[in-house]
N, C-alpha and C positions, 0 to 999 in steps of 0.2 A: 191667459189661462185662469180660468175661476180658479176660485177657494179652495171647492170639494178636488180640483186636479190638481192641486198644489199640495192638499191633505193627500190624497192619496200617493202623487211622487216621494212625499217626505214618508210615506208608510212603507213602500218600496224601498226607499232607502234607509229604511231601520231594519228590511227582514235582513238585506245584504250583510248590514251592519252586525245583525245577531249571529248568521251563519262565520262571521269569520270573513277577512280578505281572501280573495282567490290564490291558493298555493301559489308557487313559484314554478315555471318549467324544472320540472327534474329530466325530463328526457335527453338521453346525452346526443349534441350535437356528433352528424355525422357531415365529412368532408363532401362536399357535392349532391348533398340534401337540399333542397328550398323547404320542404313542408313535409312535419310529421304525417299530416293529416291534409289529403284537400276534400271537402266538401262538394260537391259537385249538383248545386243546387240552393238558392238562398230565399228560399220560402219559409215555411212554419216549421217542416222538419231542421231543414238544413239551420237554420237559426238556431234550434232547439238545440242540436248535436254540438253547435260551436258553442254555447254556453254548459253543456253538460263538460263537454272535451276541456274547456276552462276552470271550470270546479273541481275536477280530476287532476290537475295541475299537469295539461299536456299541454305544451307552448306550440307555436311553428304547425298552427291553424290557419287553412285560407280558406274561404268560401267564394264558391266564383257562380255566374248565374248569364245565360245568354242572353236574357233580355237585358234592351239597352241602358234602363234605369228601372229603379223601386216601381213608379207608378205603373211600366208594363212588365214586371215582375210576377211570377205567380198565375192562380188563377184567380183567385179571388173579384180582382177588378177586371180580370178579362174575362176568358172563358167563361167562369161558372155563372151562373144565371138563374139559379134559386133564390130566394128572396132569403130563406133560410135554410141555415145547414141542418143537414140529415142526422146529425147525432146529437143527443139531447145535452142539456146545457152541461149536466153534470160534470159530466165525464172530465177526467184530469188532461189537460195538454201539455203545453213546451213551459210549463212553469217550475218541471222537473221539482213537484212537490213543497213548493213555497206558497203559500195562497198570498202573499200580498203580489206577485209574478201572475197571480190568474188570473182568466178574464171575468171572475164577480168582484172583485176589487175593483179592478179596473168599470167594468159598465156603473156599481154602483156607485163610486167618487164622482162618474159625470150625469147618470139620472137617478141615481137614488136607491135603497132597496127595494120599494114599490115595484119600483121599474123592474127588476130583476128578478122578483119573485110573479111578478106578471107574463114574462115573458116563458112560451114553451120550448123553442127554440132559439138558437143564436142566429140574428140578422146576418147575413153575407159581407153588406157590409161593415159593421158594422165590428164582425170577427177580422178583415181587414183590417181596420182603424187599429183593432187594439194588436194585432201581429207589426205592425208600423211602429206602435210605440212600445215594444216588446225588442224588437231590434233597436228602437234608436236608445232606450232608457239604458239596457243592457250596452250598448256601447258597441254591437256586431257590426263590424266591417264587412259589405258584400261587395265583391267586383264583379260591376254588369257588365255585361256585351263581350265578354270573354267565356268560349264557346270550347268544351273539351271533345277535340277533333281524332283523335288514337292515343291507345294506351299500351303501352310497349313496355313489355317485362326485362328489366336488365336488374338478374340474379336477383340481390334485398333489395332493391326500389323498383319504380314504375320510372321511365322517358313518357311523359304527361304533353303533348302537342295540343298547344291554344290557336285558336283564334280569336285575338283582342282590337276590339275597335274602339279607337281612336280619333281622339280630332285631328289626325293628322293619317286618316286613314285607318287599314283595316293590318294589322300586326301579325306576322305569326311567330311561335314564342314556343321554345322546349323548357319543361322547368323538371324537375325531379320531384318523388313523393315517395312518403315508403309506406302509407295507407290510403285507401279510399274509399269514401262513401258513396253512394251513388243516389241522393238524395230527390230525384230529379223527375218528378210526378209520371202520371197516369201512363206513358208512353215510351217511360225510361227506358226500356228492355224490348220495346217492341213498337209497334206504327199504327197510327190509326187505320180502323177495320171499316176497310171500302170492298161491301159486298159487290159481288162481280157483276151484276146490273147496271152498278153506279160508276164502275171504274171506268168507263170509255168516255164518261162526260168531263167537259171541259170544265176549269173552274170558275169561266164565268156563270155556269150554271152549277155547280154542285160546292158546298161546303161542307167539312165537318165538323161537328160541334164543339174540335177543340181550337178550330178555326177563327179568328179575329174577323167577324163576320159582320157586315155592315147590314147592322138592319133596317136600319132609316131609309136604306135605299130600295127594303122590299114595301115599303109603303104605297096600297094601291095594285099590287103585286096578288098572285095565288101560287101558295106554298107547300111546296109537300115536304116532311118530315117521314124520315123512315127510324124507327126502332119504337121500342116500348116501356123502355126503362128510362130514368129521371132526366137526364141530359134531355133525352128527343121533347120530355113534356118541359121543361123549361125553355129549348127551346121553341117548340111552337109556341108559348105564353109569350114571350120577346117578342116572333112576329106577330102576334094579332096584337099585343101592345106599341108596336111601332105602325098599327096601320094595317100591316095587309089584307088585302081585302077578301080573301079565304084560305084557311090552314088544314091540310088533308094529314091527318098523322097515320101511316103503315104501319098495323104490326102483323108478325107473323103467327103468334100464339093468336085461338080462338078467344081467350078471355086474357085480361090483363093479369097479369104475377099479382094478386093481394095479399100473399102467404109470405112473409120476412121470414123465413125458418131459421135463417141463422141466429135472431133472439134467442133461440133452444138451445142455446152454448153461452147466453151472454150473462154467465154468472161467472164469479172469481174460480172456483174451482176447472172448469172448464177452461175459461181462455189464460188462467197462468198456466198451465198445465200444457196448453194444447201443443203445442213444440215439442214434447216428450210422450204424446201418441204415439204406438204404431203408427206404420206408412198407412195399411190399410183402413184403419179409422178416419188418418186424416183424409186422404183419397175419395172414403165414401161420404166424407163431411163435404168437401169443395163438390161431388158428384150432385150430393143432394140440393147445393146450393144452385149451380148452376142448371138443372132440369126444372128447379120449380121458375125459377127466373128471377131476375133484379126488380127489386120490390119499389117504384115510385111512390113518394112520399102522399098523402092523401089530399094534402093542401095544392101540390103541382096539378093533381088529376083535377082538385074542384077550379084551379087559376086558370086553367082552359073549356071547362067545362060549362063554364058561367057565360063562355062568350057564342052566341048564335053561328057564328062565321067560322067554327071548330068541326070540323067532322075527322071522325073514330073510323076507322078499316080493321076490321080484326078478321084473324084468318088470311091476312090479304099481302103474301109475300110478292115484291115484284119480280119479273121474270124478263123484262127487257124496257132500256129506257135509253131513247136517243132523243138528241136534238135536231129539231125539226123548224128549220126557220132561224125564228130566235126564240122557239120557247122548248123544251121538253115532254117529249110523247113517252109516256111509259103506259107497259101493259102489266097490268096488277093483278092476281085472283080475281077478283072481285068487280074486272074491267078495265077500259082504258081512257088515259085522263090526262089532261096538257097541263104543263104548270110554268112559270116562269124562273123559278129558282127550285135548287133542291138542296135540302141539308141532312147530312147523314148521323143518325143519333146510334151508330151502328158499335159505339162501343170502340175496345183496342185489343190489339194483339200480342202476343209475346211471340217475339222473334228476335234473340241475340243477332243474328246477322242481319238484320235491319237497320241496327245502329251502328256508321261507321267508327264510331270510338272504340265497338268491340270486336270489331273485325280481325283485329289477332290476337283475340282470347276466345271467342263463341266456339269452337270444336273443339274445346278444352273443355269445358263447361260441363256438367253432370245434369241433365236435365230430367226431371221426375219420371219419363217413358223408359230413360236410361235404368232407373233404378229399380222402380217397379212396377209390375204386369198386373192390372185388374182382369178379372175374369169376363168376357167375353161381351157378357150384358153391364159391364161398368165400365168400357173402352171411353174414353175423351181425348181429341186428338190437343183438343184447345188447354186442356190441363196438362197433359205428358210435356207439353211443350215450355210449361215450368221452370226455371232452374231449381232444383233440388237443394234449398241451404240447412248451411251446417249453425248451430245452436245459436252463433251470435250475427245471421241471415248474410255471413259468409260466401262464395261460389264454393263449392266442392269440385273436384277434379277429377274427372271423366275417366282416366286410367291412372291409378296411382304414381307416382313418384314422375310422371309427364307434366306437371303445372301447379306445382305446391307452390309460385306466388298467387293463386287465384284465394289462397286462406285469408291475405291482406283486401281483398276488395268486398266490400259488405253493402247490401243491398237493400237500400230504405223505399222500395215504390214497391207498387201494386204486383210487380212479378212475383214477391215473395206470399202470396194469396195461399196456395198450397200447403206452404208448407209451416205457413204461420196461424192460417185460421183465418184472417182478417185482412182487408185492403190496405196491405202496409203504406205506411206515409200518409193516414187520416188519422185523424188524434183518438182514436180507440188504440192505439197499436202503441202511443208516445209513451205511456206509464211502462209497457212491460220491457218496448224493445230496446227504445234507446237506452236504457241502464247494461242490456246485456250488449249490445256491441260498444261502446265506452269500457266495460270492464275488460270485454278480450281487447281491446287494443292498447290500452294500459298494460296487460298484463304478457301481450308483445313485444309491444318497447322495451316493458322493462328486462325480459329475461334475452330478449335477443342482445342486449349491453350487461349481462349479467358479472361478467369480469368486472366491468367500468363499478356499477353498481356495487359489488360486492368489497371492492377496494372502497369506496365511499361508505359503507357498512360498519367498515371495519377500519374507520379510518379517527386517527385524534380525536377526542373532546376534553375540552377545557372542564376541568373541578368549578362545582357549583360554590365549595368553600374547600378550606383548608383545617388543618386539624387543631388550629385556633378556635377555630367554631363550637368546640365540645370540650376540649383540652380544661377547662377546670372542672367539668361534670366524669371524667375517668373517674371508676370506682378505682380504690388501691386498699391492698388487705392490711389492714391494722397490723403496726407488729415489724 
């Protein structure tokens, strides 16, 4: 390790050192509990929440994660495919307000401030490297390849069913919990969205882009992409970077989304706030985002645009695509075209009952159609389909006093878009949200053992001194 990451470990380890040692678990053991808290997800959020939940002095933290180890962990090194991330360097993340914890300490101890002050964006990988050494400095335990398979309410805790894998095979394992995060990216709450064109093809011909997709092997290959927002142009930039030998990108809008409207909120007032909207503000804020469309970064649009072997379909939804041989016949607007592979940049869906871990909680669930009705011309099937969270991104309960443990399970991915403002579990959302769901779960342990607690309150302390201490300073009245 160089100097400047030797200087900067030991500067990480004075902020630690400033703030004080990590409190003590105060949460009172209960009989037949494994974990206050499980995490359910060991990426940049789920890291983030295990080190906030540790500064809050809540013990009987686990974070568990289905890929089999760190390096297929996340998206970072797999899926994403941006060279740089979408949000500007600024912005605060899982440092939970420490700047020797953030990533300009960290990039600058390895290239300098130059380097920092040069850069518009944070590298992909590079925000990887430092999310690695953010878990290993901070000392988070993540257990891979253990996969939360149903979550089964029994009264104050959760029956939490894993499957854990093993060098001696594949485990299944009940442990107990009496919170959960659901920390657990883009798809948490719902399944990647295979438009009904694409669904009939097989997956030696179609992937999606959250797919571990072998691109080396479309080298030589003609590739169609369908969608219009950032995934579909990263990934077609991957295949004409691995080779193949023409890239057809579908979209269905006439002109590509250039309008980010959601900026028009991205001030302090607005997004501390935006959780304490009206339904119908938020409603027509997620309406407006969603009709003008997801906004491709300018840098993604010029990485494909610079290559000859790229061609743009706009207007040009598909409307049938079968395999033909061994290659792919789809008929487009715009005509019909043969391709060898196809990849779906078609976005995800919110669908509780698409994930079998929620299979006996999702008809319990309070979902934003449930709650409220936009007027005629503001109908969205894809937003109603929301869950509906309560202040600290909570489930709310579909008919009151039918499923009040759904207050314990809190929801750090992209389903809480609605009702939060923002693509929960991107680090625009870490400064506001994690502080609020860490405080209500603090502030449930502690009152649900409020006896326990309250006897400890109120319970002995030893004299700092004895009336030695003053006993020759007593005034006495003369006389």
């Amino acid at each position: 390790m160089s100097e400047s990451k030797h200087s900067h470990d030991r500067h990480a380890l004075e902020t630690l050192r400033l703030i004080g040692p990590d409190p003590e678990n105060w949460v009172v053991a209960r009989p037949g509990i494994d974990h206050n808290a499980l995490i359910v997800g060991g990426g940049q959020t789920g890291a983030a929440f295990a080190f906030a939940l540790r500064r809050a002095g809540i013990g009987g933290v686990s974070v568990i994660d289905a890929a089999p180890d760190e390096a297929r962990a996340g998206s970072w090194r797999n899926y994403a495919r941006m060279n740089r991330l979408r949000t500007p360097k600024i912005l605060p993340g899982p440092e939970a307000g420490l700047p020797g914890l953030g990533f300009q300490a960290w990039h600058e101890a390895r290239h300098g401030e130059a380097s920092y002050a040069d850069i518009e964006r944070i590298g992909r990988k590079q925000w990887a490297d430092y999310l690695a050494w953010y878990r290993e400095f901070l000392g988070i335990p993540v257990r891979y390849g253990t996969t939360l398979t149903l979550i089964e309410p029994q009264g104050a805790h959760f029956r939490l069913h894993l499957t854990v894998r093993t060098a001696r095979g594949v485990e299944l394992r009940v442990e107990t919990a009496r919170k959960i995060i659901l920390a657990n990216g883009v798809w948490g709450n719902g399944r990647p969205n295979i438009v009904p064109p694409l669904a009939s093809l097989p997956a030696t011909h179609l992937a999606h882009t959250s797919d571990a997709i072998d691109f080396a092997s479309l080298a030589g290959k003609t590739v169609a992409v369908i969608g219009g927002a950032a995934s579909a142009f990263d990934a077609a930039a991957t295949a004409l970077e691995a080779g193949a030998r023409d890239v057809h990108l579908f979209v269905r809008r006439a002109a590509l989304p250039a309008v980010p409207v959601s900026r028009a909120r991205a001030y302090p007032g607005a997004y501390d706030n935006f959780p304490s909207l009206p339904d119908a503000v938020r409603w027509r804020q997620a309406l407006r985002f969603r009709r003008a469309g997801s906004t491709a970064p300018a840098d993604a649009i010029e990485r494909v645009a610079r290559q000859a072997n790229f061609h743009l379909h706009l207007a040009a939804p598909w409307h049938e695509a079968v395999v033909d041989g061994d290659r792919v016949r789809a008929r487009a607007e715009d005509g019909t075209f043969e391709f060898d592979f196809v990849i779906a940049g078609t976005g995800y869906t919110v669908d509780l009952h698409a994930r079998p871990e929620l299979a006996g909680i999702a008809d319990h669930v309070l979902l934003w159609r449930d709650r409220y009705t936009p007027a005629s011309d503001e109908r969205d099937d894809a937003l109603g389909a929301h869950p509906y969270l309560g202040d600290a991104l909570e489930y709310v309960e579909k008919r009151h006093g039918e499923a009040s443990f759904l207050k314990h399970i809190h929801v750090f991915n992209p389903a809480g878009f609605v009702s939060r403002g923002v693509p929960v579990g991107d680090v625009p959302c870490m400064k506001r949200d994690i502080p609020a769901v860490v405080r209500r779960i603090s502030q449930d342990l502690f009152l649900e053992d409020l006896e326990a607690h309250e006897v400890r309150m109120g319970g002995d302390v030893p004299a700092d001194f004895d009336e030695a201490a003053y006993a020759d300073r007593v005034y006495r009245k003369a006389g």
